[in-house]
C-alpha positions in Angstrom: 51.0 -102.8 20.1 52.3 -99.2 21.5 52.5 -100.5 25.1 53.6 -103.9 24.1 56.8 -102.5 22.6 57.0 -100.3 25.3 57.2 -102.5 28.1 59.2 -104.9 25.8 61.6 -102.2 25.3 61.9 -101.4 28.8 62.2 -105.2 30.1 65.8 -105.4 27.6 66.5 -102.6 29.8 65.9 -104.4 32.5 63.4 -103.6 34.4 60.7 -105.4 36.2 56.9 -103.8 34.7 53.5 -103.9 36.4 50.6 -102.4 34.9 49.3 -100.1 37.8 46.0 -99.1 35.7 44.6 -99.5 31.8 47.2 -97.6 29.5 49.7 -96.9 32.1 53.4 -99.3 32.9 55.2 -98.9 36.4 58.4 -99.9 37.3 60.7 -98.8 40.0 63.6 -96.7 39.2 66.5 -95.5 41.0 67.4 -91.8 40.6 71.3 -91.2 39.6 72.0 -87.8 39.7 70.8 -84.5 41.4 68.9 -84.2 44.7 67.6 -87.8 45.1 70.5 -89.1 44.0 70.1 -93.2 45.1 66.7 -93.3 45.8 64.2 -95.7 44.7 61.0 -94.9 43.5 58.1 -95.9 41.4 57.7 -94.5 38.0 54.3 -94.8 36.3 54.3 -93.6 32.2 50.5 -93.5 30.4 51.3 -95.3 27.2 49.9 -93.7 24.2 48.5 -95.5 21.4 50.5 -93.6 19.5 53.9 -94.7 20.9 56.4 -94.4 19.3 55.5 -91.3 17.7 54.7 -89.8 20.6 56.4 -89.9 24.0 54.9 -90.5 27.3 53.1 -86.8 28.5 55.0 -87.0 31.9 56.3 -89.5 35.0 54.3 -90.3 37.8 56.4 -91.2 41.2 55.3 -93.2 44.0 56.5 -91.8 46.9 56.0 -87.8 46.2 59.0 -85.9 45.8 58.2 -82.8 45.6 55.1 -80.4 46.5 51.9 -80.7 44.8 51.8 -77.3 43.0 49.1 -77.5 40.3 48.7 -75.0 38.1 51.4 -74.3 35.3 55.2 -72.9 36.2 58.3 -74.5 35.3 60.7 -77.7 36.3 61.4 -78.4 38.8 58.4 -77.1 41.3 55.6 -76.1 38.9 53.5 -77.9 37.3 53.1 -81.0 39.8 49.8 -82.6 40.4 47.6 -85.3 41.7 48.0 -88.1 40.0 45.1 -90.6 39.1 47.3 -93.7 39.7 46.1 -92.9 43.5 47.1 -90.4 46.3 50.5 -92.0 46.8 51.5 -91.1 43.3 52.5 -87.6 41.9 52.2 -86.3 38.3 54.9 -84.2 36.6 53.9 -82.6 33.6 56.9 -82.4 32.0 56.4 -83.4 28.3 59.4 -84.5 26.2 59.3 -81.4 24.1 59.4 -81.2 20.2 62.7 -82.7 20.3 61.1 -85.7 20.5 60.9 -86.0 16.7 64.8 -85.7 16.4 65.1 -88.5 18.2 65.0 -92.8 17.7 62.0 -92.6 19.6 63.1 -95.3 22.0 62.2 -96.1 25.9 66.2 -95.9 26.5 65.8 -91.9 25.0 62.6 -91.0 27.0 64.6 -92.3 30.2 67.1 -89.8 29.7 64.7 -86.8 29.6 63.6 -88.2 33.2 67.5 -89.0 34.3 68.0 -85.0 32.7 64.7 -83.8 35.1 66.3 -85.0 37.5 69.9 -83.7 37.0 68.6 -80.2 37.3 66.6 -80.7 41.4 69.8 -79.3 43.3 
């Protein structure tokens, strides 16, 4: 039922979902603000079971955009890693932090943390 309302959620946003692998949704995106401002890309979220109490751990992009790094370190080069949608995808382990709670828990609020991630890649 998680990923159901999920991809439900993000269809009345408009957007087109495949299911790249079990648990995860893809979809492409195109990036507003900061760096990669107008560029299309391919977001990937792992759906949690317990959606919506919990938000998606991270984004995956197809094509990379930035170094794999590995390892811990902050936004926006640390903390980047394989991913295991396949070696044209990229992991960012960038958690919506305990704000999450505060929040109405929706797909439209976890799309701003990634369009905030974003913001801050001068």
């Amino acid at each position: 039922m998680a990923k159901l309302d999920f991809i439900n959620q993000l269809q009345a946003l408009g957007y087109t979902v495949h299911e790249p692998a079990p648990g995860f949704v893809s979809f492409e995106y195109e990036i507003l603000v900061g760096k990669f401002t107008g560029q299309n890309v391919w977001m990937g979220l792992q759906v949690l079971d317990s959606f919506p109490m919990n938000a998606p751990p991270g984004p995956h992009f197809k094509p990379h955009l930035l170094p794999i790094t590995g390892g811990g370190g902050v936004h926006p080069f640390g903390a980047i890693h394989n991913s295991p949608l396949g070696a044209d995808w990229q992991y960012w382990s960038r958690p919506f932090n305990n704000e999450w709670n505060r929040t109405d828990k929706t797909v439209k609020t976890y799309l701003a943390h990634i369009r905030n991630l974003f913001a801050t890649i001068l």
